[in-house]
C-alpha positions as semicolon CSV with decimal commas, in nm:
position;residue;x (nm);y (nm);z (nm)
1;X;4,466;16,993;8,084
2;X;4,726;17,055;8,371
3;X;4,617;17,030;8,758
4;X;4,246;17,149;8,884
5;X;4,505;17,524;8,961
6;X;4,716;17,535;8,630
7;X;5,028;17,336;8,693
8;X;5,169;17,111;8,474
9;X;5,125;16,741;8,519
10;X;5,438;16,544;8,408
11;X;5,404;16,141;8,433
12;X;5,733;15,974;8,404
13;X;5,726;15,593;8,401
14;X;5,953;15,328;8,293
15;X;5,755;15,051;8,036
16;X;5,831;14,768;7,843
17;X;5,755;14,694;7,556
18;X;5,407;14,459;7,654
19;X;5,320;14,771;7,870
20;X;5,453;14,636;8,191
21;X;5,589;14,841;8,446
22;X;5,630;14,634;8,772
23;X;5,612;14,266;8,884
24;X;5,496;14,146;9,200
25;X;5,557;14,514;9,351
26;X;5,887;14,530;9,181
27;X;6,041;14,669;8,859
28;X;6,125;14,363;8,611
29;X;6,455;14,510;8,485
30;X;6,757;14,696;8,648
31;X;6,860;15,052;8,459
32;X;7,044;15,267;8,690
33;X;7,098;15,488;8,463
34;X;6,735;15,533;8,401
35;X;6,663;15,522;8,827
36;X;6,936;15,852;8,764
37;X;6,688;15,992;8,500
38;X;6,397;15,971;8,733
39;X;6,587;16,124;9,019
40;X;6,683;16,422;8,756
41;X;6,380;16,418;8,635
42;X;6,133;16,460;8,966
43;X;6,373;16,650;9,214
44;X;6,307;16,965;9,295
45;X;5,918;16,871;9,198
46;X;5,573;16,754;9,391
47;X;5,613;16,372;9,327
48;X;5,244;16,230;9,358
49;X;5,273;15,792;9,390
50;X;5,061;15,545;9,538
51;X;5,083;15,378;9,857
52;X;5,225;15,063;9,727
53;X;5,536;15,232;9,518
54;X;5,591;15,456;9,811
55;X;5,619;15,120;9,998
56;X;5,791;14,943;9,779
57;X;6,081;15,228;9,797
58;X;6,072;15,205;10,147
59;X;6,088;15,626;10,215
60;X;6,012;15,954;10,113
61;X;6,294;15,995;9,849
62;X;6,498;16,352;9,934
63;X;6,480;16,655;9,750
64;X;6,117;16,620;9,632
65;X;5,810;16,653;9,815
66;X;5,610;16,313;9,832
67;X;5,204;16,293;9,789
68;X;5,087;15,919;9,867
69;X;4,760;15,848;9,725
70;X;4,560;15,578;9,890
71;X;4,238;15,495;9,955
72;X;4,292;15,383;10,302
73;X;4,170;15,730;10,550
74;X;4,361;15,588;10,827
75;X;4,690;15,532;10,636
76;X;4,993;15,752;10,702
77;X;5,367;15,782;10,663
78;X;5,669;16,040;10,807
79;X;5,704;16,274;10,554
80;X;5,476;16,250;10,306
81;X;5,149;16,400;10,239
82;X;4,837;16,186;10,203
83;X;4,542;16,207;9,942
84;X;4,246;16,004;9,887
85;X;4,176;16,056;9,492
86;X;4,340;16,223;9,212
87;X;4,206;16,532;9,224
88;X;4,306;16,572;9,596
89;X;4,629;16,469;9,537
90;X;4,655;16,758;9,248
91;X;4,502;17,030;9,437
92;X;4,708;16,934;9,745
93;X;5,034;16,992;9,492
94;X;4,927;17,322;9,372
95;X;4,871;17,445;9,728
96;X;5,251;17,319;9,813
97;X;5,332;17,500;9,466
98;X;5,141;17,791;9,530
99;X;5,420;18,096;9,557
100;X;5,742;17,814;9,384
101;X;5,823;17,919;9,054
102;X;5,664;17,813;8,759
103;X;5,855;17,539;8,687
104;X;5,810;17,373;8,955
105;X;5,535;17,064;8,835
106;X;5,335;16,805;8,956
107;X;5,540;16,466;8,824
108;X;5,343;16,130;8,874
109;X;5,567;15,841;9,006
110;X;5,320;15,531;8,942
111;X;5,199;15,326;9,005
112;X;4,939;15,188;8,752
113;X;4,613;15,289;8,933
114;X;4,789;15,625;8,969
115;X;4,872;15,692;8,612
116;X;4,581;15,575;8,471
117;X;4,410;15,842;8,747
118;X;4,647;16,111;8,621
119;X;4,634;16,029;8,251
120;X;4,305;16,294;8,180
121;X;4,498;16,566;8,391
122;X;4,869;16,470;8,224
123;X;5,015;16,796;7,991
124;X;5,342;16,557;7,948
125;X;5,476;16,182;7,941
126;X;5,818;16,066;7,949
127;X;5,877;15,753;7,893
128;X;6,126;15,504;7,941
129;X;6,042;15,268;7,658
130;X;6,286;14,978;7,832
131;X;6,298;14,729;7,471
132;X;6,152;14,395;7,679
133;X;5,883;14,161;7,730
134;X;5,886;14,022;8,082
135;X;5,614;13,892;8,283
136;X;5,423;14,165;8,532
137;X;5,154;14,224;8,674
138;X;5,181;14,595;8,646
139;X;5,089;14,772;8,359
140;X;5,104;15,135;8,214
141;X;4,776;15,257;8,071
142;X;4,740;15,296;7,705
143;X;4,684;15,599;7,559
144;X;4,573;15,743;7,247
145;X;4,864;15,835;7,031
146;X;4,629;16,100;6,833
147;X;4,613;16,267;7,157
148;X;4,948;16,295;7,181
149;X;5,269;16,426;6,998
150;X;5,591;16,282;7,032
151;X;5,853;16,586;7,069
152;X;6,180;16,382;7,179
153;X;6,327;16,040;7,147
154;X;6,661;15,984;7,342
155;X;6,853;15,637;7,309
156;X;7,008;15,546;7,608
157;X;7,189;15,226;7,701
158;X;6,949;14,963;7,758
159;X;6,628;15,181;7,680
160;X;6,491;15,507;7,471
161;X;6,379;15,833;7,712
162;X;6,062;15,937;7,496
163;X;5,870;16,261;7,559
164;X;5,490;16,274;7,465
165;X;5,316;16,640;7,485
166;X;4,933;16,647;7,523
167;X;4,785;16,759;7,144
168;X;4,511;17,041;7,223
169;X;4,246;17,076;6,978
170;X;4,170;17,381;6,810
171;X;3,831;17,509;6,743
């Protein structure tokens, strides 16, 4: 479906296995070597996150430029850009795209309000399926594996890096 402009929409999230992704504005587990993966995967990009996970991390994080959505209109933070819905937020990244090269996407950094805003307009998951159950309050959306293909599965230690394209239908 890509952005409201063209670009690709990558969401990259970390989940357990009961679909949890954060606990009391935290992350349950502790994988630096998937915190590496999300650094590799999102620099260089337009990271779009909400205004708690921004706060939670305490800064813009270097070498990517940082959309906060919120729905507070007075809210505001050095070094980031500010949107008030979704499609703001995506048309805001392909006007900082506009003139990058191609392969420079739109990568959504969470939180769970976020994704699930994101998921219609999301070409491309990947996933780090972390293999526990732990109490959170956070939660990934669900979404429709017939919508979706899975075209890589990458054991790591201490969780699997799975990449889900968007299935088009033809005709």
């Amino acid at each position: 479906m890509s952005t409201p402009a063209g670009r690709r929409v990558t969401m990259v999230a970390a989940v357990a296995e009961n679909g949890v992704i954060g606990a009391d504005a935290d992350i349950p587990w502790h994988l630096p070597e998937d915190f590496a993966h999300f650094k590799q995967t999102t620099m260089g990009h337009v990271l779009v996150m909400g205004r708690t996970t921004h706060e939670g991390i305490g800064r813009p994080l270097p070498g990517r430029t940082t959309i906060v959505l919120t729905s507070n209109p007075d809210w505001a933070d050095e070094g980031v850009h500010v949107a008030h819905s979704i499609t703001e937020a995506l048309e805001l990244a392909d006007r900082l795209l506009d003139g990058q090269p191609a392969d420079r996407q739109v990568m959504i950094g969470g939180g769970a309000a976020v994704y699930a805003a994101a998921m219609p307009y999301a070409d491309v998951q990947v996933i780090s399926e972390v293999p526990l159950s732990p109490e959170g309050d956070t939660r990934y959306p669900p979404f429709e594996g017939k919508r979706w293909r899975e075209v890589s599965r990458d054991p790591r230690d201490g969780f699997t890096i799975v990449t889900w394209e968007r299935v088009f239908a033809c005709g």
